[in-house]
Each structure stands twice: as structure tokens, then as C-alpha cells.
DONU-146974 format. One record per residue (C-alpha): x, y, z; residue in one letter. Coordinates in steps of 0.1 Angstrom, whole numbers, plus 2048, in hexadecimal, padded with zeros to 3 digits. Layout:
# DONU-146974
XYZa;...
//
This chain:
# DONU-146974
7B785D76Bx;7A287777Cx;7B1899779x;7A98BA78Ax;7B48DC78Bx;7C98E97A9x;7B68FC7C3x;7C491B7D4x;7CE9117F4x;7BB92B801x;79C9297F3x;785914808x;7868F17F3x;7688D87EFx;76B8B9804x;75F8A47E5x;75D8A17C5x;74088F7B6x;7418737D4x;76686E7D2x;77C87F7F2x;79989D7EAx;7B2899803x;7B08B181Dx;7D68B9818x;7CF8C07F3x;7D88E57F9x;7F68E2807x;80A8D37E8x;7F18D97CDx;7FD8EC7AFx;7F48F5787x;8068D6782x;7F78BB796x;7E489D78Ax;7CA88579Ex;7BF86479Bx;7AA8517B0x;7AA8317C9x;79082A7E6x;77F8477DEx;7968607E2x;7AA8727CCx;7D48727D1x;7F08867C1x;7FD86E7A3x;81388A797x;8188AD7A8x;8338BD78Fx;84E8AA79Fx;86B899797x;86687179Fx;87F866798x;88E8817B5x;87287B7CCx;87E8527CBx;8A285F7D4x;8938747F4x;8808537FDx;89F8417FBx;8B585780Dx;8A086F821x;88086E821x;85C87980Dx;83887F817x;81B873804x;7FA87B808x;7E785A800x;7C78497FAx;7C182D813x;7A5829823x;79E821846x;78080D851x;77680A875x;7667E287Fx;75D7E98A3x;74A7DC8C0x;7437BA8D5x;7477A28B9x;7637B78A7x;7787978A5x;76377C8A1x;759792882x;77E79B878x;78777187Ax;76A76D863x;77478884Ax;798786849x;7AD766840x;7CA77085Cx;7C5769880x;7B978A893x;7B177C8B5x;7D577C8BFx;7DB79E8B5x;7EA7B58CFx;7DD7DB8D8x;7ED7F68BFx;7FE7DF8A3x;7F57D7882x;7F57B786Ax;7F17B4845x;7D57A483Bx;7BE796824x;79D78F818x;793770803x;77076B7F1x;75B7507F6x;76C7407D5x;7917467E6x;79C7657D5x;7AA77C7E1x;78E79E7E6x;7A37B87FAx;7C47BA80Dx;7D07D5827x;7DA7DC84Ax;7C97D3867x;7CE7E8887x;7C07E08A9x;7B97FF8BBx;7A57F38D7x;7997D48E2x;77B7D48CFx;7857F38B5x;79C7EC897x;7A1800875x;7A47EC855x;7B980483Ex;7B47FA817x;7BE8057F6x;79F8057E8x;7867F17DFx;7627EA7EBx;76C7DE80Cx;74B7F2821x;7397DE80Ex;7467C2812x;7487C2836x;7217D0839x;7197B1823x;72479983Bx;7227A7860x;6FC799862x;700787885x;72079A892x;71D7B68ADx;7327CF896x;7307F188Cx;73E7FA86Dx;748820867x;75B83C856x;77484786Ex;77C86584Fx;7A2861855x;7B986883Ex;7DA85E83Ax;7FF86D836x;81E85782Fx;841863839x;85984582Ex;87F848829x;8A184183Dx;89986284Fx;87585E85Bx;87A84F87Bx;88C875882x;876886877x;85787588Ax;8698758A7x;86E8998A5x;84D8A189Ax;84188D8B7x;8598A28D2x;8688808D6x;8458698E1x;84E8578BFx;87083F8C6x;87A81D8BBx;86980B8CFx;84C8138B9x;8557F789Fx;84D7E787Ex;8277E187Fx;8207F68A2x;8088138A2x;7F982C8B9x;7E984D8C1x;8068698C6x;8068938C8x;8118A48A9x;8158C68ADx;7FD8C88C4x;7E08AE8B3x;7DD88B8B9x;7DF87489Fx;7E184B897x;80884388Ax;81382087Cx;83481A876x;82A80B855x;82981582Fx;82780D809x;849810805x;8617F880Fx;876810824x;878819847x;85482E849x;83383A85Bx;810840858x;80085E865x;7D885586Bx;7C487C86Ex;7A5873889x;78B886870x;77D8A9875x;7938AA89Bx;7B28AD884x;7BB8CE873x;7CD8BE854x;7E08DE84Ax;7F18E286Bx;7FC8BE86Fx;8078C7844x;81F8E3853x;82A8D4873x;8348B285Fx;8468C9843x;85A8DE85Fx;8658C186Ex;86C8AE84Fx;87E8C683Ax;89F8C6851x;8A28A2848x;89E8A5823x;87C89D81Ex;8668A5801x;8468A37F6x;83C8887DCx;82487E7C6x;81D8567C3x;83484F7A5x;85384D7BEx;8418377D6x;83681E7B5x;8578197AAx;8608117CFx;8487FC7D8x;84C7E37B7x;86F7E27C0x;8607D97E7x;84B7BC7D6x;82F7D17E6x;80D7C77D1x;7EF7DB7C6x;7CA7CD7D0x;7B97CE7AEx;7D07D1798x;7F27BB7A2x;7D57A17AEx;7B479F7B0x;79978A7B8x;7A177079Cx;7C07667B1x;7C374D7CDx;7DA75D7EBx;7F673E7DAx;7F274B7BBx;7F77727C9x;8177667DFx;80276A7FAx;7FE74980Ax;81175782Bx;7F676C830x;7DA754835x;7D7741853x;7C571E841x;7C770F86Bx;7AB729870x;78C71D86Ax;76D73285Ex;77B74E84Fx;76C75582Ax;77A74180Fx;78E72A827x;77F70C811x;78A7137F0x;7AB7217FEx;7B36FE80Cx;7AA6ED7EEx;7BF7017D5x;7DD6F67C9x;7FA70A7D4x;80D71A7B6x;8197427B2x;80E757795x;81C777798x;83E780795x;856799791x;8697A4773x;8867B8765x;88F7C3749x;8AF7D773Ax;8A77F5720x;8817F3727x;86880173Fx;84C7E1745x;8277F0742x;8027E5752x;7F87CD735x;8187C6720x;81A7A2718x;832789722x;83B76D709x;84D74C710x;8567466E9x;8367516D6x;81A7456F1x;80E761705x;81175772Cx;80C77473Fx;80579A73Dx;8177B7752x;8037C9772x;8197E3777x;83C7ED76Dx;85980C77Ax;87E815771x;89080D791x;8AA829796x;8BB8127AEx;8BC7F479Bx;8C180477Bx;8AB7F1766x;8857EE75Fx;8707DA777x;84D7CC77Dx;8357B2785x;82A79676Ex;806784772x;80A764763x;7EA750753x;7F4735762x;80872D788x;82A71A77Ex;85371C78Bx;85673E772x;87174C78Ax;896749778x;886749754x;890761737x;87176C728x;86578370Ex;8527A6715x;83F7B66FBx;8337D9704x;8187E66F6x;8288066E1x;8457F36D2x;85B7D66CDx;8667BB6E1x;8807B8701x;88E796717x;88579B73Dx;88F786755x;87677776Fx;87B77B795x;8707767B7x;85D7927C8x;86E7A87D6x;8887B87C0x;89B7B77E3x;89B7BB804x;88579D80Dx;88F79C832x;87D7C082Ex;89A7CC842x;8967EF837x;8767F6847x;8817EB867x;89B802868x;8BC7E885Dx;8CF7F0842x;8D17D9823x;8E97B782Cx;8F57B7803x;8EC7CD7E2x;8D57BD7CEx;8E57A97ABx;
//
């Protein structure tokens, strides 16, 4: 955990510390209360005096705004695609003007090295948006041949997500956003008077966008205030990223790095939908074919107890597994989390045995990712056909 004092909002702030990135928005939430840590290089508000368990309550009936740490990379130029098939382990070829697609990217051994969103922006111009990672890197390391360019675009990102966020975008877009502008579309719309790259995507599992600043054109504290004075009406507050954990486990949502990493075939990450094997030529297509399908990471939950990153799970005394990340869910009032087991196996249905780190031992029962909603028809605006059980 990185932490740093608040800065006067208005004081003149330093764009970076050491080589890591404070947000430009920083100033407008920042208090003597606020903690940082850090993801792709730039630093994100873990906690900001606030109340998460409230701020999971405005995401789930209003709406919240967080100021977070992906990452866009921009792959442009004649043999944008050709280089995109080879990278990535979707199809890209097929994608149409102003969408996106989750995707990955698989090493040469088949695991899994980065996931994000994909947006096409032009023929020839897409962002890759990450988590973080060493994905420049990655990409410069294997464009020799390819007529690409890759670059900084220095956007950063703002997430409005909640029941209440297609109001408020379309207000704070005098009406340019509507619903035709759905799941997984994007484009370049007037906010307030600056233009700016929106997705109707987000980390959340709930009806939500993604608000992409276009680098030094964008003055970050005006789009802060118009975004504020049009969500506020609607109930929205500002959060830090403990809300949008807890909401994302519940989404099945994963974590490059630390839910999977690049250990894990896509089967074993329950992400075998994401890889097109028909494709040929992408990296680690080989080894991807020849693994042997079978799902290692789970969710759990668990009455009385909270799971936490690196508690053990037990079936009878062996050690099987170990958690990657763990949340109370207020809405399904128990604790919740992912397992990673050693080994892929049919774990779903079973009883097994969590022992945290600080104290005893609990039962938790092993489930299917997600928690609920796995038609995801919360973010595309439908309400929930049944509770969850």
C-alpha cells in the first residue's frame, strides 16, 4: 500500500510521484483521510474516509463515481489488426467502429499475461484499456514486422455505474447519450462543453459507463464539477474502490494478477469463451489447444466469516487451494470470494473448509462464478429475473 498525504486542492499538485501517475482528479475528493495504492502506474483512492459499505448501497441503487487506474494503450496504424489478431486470443478483424470486446492475452506457454477491453476507434486506431501490468512492453516486444505505433494516449478514466447512470450521462450529455448507446458501445460525446471517449461499460456488474479524458485537451476539474452537478440529483456519490470490490466479486468480475495470472490457462481462469482456438496465429494458440479443459477458480461463501487473499481452503486436512480475494456482500448477507484451486476438478457444490489466517476455522460452500446475475442483466439495463438463494 502506497500512501500519501492529501494535497490542497488548490495548491498546484505534481503530476507524478517518483514515476508512478496522481490522478488528475485527485483534488477534487482528496482529504486528510485518504489512502492510495497503486495499479498500472497510477495511484487510485482505496479508501477516502468513506463509508463502503454506503458507497455499495449508492452503486446499487443510484449511482457512484470512481476515479480509477486503467490504462489505455493506443495500437495504431496500417497493420493495427494484423498485429491485434496476433496479440490477442479473441477475433478483432470482425470488430465494428466504436464498440468494445473483452479480451485476452495468452503467453507463448498458454497462460494467461493480460486481460482488458478492446475498443476500435477507427479503422486502424484502437485503445487497449488494462488493469495493469506490463502490457507496453509486451506489445513493443512483439510488433517487429507490424506497421504499428504504439503510444500513450495519457487518458484517464472515471467510472459512473449504478441504476441511475444512464440519467445522469444523458443529462450530462444534454441528451447526445441515449439507449441506443448499449452494452459494449463507445464513442466521443460533449460534456459540458469538452469532448471525451464514453463506454457503456464498467467493473461493476451494474448498469454503468466509462468516461475516457483525451490528455492535456481535457480540463479534469471541470468535467469533476460538471459530472458532480449532474450526478448529485440522482443520488450519486463519490467512492473509493472498496464498494466497487465487493461488487465486482459478487459480478464474478476477476483481477489480472492476482485472481489469475500467468500460471493459469484461459480453462483454468473460466475463461475459455474468451479465446477464439479457430483463429490461428495468435500467441499461445498451441499450448491453448493442447490443454486440457478443466476450471480452477471458483467462488466461495461463507456464513460468520469474511474470506481473505491467502486464507487456505481445506478438503479434510489436505490443503487444495488458497483465497485471491474475499468481501462481506451486504446484499447477500454473507462473506464471499474467490477460491484458486491447486488443482482443476468439479469443486462446484462441495462443502469445504476455510482457514483464515488470524483465527480458527469456518465451512464455505463452493460456487459458480458469478454470485448472480449471470445473464449480466443488470448492466444492460434489465432488472434481475429472481433473488439470488
Amino acid at each position: 500500500m502506497n500512501d500519501l498525504p492529501a494535497l490542497d486542492p488548490a495548491r498546484i499538485f505534481p503530476t507524478y510521484v517518483g514515476s508512478n501517475e496522481l490522478s488528475p482528479f485527485y483534488p477534487c475528493y482528496a482529504n486528510d483521510q485518504t489512502v492510495l495504492r497503486l495499479a498500472a502506474g497510477r495511484f487510485f483512492a482505496h479508501y477516502n474516509g468513506d463509508d463502503p459499505v454506503a458507497g455499495y448501497w449508492a452503486l446499487r441503487k443510484h449511482a457512484a463515481l470512481y476515479d480509477v487506474p486503467e490504462r489505455p494503450v493506443a495500437i495504431s496504424g496500417p497493420d493495427a489488426v494484423l498485429f491485434l489478431e496476433r496479440i490477442l486470443a479473441r477475433r478483432i478483424a470482425n470488430m465494428k467502429l466504436d464498440r468494445g470486446r473483452y479480451a485476452v492475452a495468452c503467453t507463448h506457454q498458454g497462460g494467461v499475461f493480460m486481460d482488458g477491453i478492446l475498443f476500435r476507434l477507427a479503422e486502424d486506431r484502437f485503445w487497449f484499456v488494462h488493469p495493469d501490468g506490463d502490457l507496453d512492453t509486451w506489445l513493443l516486444a512483439h510488433n517487429d514486422g507490424f506497421d504499428v505505433t504504439v503510444s500513450d494516449p495519457h487518458s484517464r478514466v472515471l467510472q459512473i455505474q449504478g441504476p441511475k447512470s444512464y440519467q445522469i450521462m444523458q443529462g450530462a450529455s444534454s441528451g447526445a447519450i441515449t439507449e441506443d448507446l448499449k452494452y459494449f458501445h463507445a464513442g466521443f460525446f460533449d460534456l459540458g462543453g469538452q469532448q471525451v471517449y464514453v463506454s457503456r461499460t464498467g467493473w461493476t456488474g451494474e448498469l454503468g459507463y466509462e468516461i475516457y479524458t483525451l490528455g492535456e485537451a481535457t480540463d479534469c476539474p471541470r468535467l469533476w464539477d460538471h459530472l458532480i452537478a449532474h450526478g448529485a440529483p440522482h443520488g450519486m456519490v463519490f467512492s473509493s474502490m472498496q464498494s466497487m470490490n465487493t461488487r465486482r466479486i459478487e459480478a464474478g468480475i476477476l483481477d489480472s494478477g492476482s485472481d489469475f495470472d500467468s500460471t493459469m490457462n484461459p480453462f483454468e481462469a473460466g475463461l475459455e469463451r474468451f479465446v477464439d482456438l479457430d483463429k490461428e496465429g495468435f500467441i499461445g494458440r498451441d499450448a491453448v489447444q493442447a490443454a486440457s479443459p478443466g476450471t480452477r477458480l471458483y467462488g466461495l461463501r461463507c456464513d460468520g466469516v469474511i474470506p481473505s487473499g491467502g486464507d487456505v481452503i481445506l478438503d479434510g486436512n489436505a490443503a487444495v487451494g488458497k483465497v485471491t480475494t474475499g468481501a462481506q456482500s451486504p446484499y447477500l448477507g454473507c462473506g464471499i470470494g474467490y477460491v484458486r484451486f491447486d488443482e482443476p476438478g468439479d469443486w462446484h457444490g462441495r462443502q469445504l473448509t476455510l482457514r483464515p489466517a488470524r483465527y480458527g476455522e469456518a465451512s464455505c460452500d463452493i460456487v459458480e462464478l458469478p454470485f448472480y446475475d449471470p445473464d449480466k442483466r443488470l448492466p444492460r439495463g434489465l432488472p434481475l429475473e429472481e433473488p439470488p438463494g
